[in-house]
PDB file as gemmi writes it, atoms N, CA and C in Angstrom:
CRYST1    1.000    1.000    1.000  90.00  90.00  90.00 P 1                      
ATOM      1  N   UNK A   1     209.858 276.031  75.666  1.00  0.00           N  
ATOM      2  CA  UNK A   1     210.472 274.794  75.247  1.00  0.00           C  
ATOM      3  C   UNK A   1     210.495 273.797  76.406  1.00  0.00           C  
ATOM      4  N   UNK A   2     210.904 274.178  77.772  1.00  0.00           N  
ATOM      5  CA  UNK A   2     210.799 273.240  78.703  1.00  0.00           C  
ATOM      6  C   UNK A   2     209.705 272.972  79.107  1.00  0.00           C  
ATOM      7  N   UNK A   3     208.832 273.683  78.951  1.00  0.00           N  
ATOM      8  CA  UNK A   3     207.317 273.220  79.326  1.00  0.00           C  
ATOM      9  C   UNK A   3     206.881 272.140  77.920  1.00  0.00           C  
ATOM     10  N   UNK A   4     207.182 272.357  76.952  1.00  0.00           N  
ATOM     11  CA  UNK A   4     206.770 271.173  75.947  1.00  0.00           C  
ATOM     12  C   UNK A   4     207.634 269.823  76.477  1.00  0.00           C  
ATOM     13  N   UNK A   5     208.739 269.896  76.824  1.00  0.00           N  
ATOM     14  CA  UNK A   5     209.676 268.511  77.261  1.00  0.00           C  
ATOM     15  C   UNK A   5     208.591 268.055  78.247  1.00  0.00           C  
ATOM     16  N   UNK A   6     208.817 268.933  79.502  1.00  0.00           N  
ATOM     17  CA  UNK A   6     207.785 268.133  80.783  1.00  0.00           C  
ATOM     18  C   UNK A   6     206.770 267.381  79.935  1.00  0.00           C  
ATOM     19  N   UNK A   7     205.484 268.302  78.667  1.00  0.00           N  
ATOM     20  CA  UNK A   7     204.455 267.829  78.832  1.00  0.00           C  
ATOM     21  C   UNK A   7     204.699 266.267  78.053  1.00  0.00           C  
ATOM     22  N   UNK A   8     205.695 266.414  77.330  1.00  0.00           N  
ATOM     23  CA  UNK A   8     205.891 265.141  76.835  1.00  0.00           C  
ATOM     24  C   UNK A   8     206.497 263.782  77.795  1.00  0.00           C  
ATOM     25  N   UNK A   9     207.908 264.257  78.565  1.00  0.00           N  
ATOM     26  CA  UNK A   9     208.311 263.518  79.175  1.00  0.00           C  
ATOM     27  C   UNK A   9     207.202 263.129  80.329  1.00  0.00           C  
ATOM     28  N   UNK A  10     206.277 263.683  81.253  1.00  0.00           N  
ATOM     29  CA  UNK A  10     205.655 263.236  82.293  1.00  0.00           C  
ATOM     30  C   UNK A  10     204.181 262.908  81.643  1.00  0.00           C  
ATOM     31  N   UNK A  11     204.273 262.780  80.665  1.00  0.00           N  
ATOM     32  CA  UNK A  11     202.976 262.325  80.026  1.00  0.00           C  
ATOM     33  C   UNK A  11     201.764 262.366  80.252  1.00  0.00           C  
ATOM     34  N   UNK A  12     201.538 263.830  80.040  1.00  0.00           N  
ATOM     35  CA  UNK A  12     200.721 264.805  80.512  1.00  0.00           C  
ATOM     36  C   UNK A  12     199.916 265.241  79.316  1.00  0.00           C  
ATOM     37  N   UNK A  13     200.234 264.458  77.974  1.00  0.00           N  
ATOM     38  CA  UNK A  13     199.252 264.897  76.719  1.00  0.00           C  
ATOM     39  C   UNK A  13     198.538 263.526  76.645  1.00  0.00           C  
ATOM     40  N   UNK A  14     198.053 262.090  77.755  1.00  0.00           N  
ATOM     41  CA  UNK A  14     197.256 261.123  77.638  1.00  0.00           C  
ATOM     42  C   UNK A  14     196.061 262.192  78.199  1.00  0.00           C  
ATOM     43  N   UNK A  15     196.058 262.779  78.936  1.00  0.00           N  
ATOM     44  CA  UNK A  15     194.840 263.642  79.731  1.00  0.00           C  
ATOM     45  C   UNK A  15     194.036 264.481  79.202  1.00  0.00           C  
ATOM     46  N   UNK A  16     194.671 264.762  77.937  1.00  0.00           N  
ATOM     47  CA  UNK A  16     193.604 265.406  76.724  1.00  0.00           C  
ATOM     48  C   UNK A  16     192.626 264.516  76.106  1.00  0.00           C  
ATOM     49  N   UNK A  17     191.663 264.917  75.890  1.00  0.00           N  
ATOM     50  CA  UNK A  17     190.569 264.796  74.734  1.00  0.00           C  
ATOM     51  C   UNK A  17     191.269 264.863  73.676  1.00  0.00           C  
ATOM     52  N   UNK A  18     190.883 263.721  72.769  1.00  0.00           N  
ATOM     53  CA  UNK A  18     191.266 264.292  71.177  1.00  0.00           C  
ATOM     54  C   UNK A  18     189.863 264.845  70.619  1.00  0.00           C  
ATOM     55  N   UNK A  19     190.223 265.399  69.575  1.00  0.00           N  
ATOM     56  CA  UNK A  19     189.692 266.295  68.542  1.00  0.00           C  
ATOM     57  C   UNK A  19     188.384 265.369  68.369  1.00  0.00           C  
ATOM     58  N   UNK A  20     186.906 265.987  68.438  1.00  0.00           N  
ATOM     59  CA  UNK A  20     185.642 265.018  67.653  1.00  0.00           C  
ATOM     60  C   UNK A  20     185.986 265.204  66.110  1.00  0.00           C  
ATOM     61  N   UNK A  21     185.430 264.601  65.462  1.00  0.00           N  
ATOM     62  CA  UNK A  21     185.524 263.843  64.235  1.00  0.00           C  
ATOM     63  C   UNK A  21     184.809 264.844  63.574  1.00  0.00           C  
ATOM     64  N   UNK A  22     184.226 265.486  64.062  1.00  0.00           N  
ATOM     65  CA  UNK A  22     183.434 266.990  63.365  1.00  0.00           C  
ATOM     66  C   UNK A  22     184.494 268.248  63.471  1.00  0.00           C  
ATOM     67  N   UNK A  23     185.406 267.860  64.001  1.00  0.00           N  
ATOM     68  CA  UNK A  23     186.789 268.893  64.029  1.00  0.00           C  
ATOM     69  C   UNK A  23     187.614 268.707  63.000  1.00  0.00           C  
ATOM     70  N   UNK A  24     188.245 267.470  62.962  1.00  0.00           N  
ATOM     71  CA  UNK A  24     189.101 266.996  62.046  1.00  0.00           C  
ATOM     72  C   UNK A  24     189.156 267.606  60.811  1.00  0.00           C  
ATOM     73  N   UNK A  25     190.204 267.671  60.655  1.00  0.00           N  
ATOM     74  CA  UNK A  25     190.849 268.151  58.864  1.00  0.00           C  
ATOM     75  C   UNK A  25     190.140 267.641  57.763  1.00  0.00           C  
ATOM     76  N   UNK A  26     189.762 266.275  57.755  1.00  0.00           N  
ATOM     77  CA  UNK A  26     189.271 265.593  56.764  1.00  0.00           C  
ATOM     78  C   UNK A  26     187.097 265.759  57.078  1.00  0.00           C  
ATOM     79  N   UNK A  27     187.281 266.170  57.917  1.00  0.00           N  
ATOM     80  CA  UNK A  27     185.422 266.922  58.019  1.00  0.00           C  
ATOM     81  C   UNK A  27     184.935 267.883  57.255  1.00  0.00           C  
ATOM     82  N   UNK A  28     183.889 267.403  56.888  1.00  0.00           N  
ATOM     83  CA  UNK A  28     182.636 268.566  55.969  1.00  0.00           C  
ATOM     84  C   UNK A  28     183.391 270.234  56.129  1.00  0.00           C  
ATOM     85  N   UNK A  29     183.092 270.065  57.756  1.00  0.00           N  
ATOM     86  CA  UNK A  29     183.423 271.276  58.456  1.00  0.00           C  
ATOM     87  C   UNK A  29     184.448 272.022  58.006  1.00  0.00           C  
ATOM     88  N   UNK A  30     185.481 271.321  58.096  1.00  0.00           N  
ATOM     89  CA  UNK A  30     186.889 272.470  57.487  1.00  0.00           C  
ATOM     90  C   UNK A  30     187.066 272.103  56.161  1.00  0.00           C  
ATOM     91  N   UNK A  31     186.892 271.012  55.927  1.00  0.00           N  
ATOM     92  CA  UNK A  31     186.388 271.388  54.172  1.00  0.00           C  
ATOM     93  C   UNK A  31     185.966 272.458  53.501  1.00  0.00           C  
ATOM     94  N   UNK A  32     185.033 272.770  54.505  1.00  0.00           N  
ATOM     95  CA  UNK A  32     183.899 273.980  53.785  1.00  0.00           C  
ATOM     96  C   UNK A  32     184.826 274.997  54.024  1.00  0.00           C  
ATOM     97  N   UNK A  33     185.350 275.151  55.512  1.00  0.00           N  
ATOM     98  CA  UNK A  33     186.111 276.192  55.684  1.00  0.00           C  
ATOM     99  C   UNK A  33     187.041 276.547  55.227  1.00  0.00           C  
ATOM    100  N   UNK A  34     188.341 275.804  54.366  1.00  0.00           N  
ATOM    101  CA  UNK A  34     188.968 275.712  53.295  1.00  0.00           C  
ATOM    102  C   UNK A  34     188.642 275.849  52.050  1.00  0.00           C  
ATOM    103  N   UNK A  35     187.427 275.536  51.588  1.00  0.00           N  
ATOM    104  CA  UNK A  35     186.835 276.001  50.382  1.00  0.00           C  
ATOM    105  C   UNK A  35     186.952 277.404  50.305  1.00  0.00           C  
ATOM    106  N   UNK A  36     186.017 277.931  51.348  1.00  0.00           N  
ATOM    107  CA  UNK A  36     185.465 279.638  51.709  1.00  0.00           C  
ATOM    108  C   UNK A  36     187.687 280.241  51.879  1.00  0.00           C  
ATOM    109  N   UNK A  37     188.148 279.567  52.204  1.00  0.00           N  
ATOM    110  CA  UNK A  37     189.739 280.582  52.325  1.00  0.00           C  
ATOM    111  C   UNK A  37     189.961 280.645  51.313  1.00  0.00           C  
ATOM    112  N   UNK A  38     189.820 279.572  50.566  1.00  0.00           N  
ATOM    113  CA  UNK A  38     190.756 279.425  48.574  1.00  0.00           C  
ATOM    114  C   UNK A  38     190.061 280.221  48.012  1.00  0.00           C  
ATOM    115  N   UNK A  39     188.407 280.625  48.038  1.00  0.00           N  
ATOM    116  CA  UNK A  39     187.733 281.399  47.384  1.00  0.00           C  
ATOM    117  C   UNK A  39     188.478 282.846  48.079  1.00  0.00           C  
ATOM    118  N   UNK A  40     188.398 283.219  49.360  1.00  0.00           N  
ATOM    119  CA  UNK A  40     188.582 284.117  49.560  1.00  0.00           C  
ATOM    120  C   UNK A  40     189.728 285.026  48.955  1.00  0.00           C  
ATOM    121  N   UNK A  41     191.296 283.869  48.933  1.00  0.00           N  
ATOM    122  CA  UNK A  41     192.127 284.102  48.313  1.00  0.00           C  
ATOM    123  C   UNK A  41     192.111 284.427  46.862  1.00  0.00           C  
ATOM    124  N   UNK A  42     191.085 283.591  45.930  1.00  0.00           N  
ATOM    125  CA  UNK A  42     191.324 283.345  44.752  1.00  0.00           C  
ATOM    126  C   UNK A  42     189.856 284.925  44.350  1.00  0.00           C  
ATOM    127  N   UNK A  43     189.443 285.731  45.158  1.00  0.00           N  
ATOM    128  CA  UNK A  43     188.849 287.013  44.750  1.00  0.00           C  
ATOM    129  C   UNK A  43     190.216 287.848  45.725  1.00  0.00           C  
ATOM    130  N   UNK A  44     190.710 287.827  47.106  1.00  0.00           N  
ATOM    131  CA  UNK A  44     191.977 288.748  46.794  1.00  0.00           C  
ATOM    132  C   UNK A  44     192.611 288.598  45.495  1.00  0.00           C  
ATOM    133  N   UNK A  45     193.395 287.817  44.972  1.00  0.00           N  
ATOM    134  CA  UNK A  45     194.043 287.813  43.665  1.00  0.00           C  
ATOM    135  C   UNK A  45     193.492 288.383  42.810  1.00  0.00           C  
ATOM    136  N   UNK A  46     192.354 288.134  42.232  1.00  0.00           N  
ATOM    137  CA  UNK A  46     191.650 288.895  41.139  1.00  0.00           C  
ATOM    138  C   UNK A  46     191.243 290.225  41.610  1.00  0.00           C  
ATOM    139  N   UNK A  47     191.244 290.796  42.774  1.00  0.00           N  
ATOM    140  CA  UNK A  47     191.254 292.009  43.103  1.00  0.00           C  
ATOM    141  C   UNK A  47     192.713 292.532  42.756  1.00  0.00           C  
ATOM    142  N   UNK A  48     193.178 292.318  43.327  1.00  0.00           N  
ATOM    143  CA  UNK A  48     195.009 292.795  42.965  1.00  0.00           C  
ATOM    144  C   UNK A  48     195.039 293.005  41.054  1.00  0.00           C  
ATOM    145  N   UNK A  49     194.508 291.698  40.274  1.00  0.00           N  
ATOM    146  CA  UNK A  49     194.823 291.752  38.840  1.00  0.00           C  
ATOM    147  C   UNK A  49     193.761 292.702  38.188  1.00  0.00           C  
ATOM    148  N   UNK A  50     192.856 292.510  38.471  1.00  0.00           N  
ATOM    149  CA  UNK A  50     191.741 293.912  38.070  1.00  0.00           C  
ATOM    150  C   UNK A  50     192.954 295.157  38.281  1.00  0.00           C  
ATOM    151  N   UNK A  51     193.057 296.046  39.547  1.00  0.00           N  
ATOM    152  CA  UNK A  51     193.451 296.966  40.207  1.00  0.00           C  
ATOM    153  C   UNK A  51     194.524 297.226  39.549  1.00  0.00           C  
ATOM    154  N   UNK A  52     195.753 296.165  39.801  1.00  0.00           N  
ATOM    155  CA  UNK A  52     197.227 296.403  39.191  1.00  0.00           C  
ATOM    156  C   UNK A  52     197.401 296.302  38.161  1.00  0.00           C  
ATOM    157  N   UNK A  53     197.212 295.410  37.103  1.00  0.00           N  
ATOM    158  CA  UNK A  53     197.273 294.933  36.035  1.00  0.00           C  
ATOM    159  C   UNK A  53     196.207 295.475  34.818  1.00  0.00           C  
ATOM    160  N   UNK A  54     195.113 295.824  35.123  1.00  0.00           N  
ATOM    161  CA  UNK A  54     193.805 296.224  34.006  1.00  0.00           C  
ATOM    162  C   UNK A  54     193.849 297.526  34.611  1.00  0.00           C  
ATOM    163  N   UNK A  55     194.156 298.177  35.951  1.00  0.00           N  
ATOM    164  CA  UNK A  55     194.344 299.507  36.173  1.00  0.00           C  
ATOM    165  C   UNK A  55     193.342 300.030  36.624  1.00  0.00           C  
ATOM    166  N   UNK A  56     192.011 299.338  36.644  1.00  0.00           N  
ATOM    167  CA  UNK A  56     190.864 299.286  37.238  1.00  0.00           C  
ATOM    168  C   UNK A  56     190.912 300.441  38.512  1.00  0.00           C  
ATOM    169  N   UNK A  57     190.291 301.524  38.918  1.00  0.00           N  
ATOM    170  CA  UNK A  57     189.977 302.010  40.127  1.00  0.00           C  
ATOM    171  C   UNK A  57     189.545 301.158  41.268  1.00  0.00           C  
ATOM    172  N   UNK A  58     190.243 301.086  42.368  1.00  0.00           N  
ATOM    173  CA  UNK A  58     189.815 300.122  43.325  1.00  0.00           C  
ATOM    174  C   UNK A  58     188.230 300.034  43.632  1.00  0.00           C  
ATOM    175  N   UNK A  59     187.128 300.985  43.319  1.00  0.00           N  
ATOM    176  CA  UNK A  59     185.546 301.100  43.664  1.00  0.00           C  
ATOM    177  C   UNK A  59     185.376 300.191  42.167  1.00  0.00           C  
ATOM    178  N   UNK A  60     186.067 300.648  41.136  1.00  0.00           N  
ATOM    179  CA  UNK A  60     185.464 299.692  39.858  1.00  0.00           C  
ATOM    180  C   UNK A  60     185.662 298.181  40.512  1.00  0.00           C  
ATOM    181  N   UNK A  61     186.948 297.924  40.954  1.00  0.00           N  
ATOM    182  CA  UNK A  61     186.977 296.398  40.829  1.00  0.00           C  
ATOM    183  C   UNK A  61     186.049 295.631  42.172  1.00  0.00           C  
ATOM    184  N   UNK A  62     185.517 297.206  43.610  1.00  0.00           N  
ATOM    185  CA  UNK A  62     184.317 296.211  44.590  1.00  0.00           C  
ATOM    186  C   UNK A  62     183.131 296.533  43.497  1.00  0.00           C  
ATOM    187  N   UNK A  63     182.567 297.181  42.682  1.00  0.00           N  
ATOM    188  CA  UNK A  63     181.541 296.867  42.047  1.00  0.00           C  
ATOM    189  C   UNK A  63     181.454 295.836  40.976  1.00  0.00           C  
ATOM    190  N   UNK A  64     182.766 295.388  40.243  1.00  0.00           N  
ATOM    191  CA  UNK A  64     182.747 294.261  39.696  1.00  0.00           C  
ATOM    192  C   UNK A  64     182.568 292.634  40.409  1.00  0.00           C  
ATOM    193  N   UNK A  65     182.610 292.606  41.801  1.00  0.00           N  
ATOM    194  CA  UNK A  65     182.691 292.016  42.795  1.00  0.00           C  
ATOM    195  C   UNK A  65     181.409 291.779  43.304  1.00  0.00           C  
ATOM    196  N   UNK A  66     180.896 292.827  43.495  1.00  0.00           N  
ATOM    197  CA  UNK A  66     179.363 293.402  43.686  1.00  0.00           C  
ATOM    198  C   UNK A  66     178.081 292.438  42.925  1.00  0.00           C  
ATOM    199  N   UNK A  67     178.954 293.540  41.632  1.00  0.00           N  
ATOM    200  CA  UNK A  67     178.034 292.772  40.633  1.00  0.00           C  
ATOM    201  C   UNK A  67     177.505 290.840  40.507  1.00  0.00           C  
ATOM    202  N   UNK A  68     178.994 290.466  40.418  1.00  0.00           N  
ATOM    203  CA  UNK A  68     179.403 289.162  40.312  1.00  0.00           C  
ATOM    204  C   UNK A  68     178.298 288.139  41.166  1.00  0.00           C  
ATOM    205  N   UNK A  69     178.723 288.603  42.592  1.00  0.00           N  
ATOM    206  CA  UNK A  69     177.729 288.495  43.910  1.00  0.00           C  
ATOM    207  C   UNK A  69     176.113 288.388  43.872  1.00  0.00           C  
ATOM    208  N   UNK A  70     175.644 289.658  43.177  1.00  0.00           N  
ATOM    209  CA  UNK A  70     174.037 289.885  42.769  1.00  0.00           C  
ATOM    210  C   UNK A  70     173.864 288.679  41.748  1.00  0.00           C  
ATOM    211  N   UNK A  71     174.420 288.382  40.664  1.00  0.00           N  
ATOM    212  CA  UNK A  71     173.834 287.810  39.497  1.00  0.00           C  
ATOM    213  C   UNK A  71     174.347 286.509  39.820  1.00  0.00           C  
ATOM    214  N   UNK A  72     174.992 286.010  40.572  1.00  0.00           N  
ATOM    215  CA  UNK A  72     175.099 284.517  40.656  1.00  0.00           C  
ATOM    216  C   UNK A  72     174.669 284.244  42.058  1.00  0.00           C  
ATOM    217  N   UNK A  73     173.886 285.292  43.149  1.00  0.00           N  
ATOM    218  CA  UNK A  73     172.858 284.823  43.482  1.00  0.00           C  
ATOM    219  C   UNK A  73     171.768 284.464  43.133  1.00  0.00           C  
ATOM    220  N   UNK A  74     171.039 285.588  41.507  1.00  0.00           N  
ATOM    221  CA  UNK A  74     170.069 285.490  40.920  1.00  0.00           C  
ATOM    222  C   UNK A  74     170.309 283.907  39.917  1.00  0.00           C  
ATOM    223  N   UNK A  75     170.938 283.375  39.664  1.00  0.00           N  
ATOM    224  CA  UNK A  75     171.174 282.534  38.619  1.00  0.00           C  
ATOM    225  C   UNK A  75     171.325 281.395  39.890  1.00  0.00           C  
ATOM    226  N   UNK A  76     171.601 281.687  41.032  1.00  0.00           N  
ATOM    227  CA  UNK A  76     171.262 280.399  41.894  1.00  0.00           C  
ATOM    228  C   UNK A  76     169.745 279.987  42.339  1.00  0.00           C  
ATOM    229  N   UNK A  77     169.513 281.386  42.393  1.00  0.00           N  
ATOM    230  CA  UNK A  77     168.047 281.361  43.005  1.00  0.00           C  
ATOM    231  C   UNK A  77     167.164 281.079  42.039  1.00  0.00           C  
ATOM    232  N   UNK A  78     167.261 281.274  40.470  1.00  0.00           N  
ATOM    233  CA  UNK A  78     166.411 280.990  39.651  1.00  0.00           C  
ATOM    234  C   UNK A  78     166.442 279.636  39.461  1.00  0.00           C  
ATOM    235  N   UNK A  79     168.350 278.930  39.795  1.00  0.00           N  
ATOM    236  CA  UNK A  79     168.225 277.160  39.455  1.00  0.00           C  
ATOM    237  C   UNK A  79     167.290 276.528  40.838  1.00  0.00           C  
ATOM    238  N   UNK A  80     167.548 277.003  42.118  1.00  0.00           N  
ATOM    239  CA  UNK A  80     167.105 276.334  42.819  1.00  0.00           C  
ATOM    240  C   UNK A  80     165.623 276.467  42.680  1.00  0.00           C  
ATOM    241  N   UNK A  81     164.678 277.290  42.003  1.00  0.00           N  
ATOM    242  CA  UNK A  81     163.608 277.371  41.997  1.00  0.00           C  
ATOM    243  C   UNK A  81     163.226 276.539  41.324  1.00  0.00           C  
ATOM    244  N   UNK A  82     163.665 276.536  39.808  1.00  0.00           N  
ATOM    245  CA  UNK A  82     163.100 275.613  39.083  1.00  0.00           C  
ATOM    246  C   UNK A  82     163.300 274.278  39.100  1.00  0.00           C  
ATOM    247  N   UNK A  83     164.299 273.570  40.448  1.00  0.00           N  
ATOM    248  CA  UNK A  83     164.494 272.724  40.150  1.00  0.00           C  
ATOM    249  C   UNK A  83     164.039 272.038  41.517  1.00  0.00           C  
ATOM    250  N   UNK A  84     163.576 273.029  42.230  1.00  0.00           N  
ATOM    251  CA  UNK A  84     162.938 272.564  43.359  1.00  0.00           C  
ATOM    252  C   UNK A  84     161.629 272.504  43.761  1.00  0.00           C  
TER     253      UNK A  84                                                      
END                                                                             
């Protein structure tokens, strides 16, 4: 705590660099990287509701996962083909 007072009172946070604009919150960058957490979160959850809730064996619900993974790579790879 007293080291945050000093850095404020002797004004010792002008001597930083701010953040490039490719850092920032509002960038592609953590955009994407926020996308990829909500997804990440939003397959924990559906792991938990498979498992807990449908009763699913935890190997059923990584091969439903699995699966998911294979065929909407194939259904990407077939759009980007034909459309590229």
């Amino acid at each position: 705590k007293t080291d945050f007072i000093n850095f404020i009172n002797d004004q010792e946070w002008k001597s930083i660099e701010p953040v490039s604009s490719w850092f920032g919150p509002s960038s592609l960058l953590m955009s994407s990287m926020s996308a990829l957490f909500q997804l990440s979160m939003w397959i924990r959850h559906g792991h938990g509701y498979l498992t807990e809730n449908l009763g699913i064996p935890v190997w059923g619900s990584y091969a439903i996962f699995g699966l998911a993974t294979l065929f909407s790579g194939l259904i990407l790879g077939l759009v980007s083909e034909a459309f590229g």
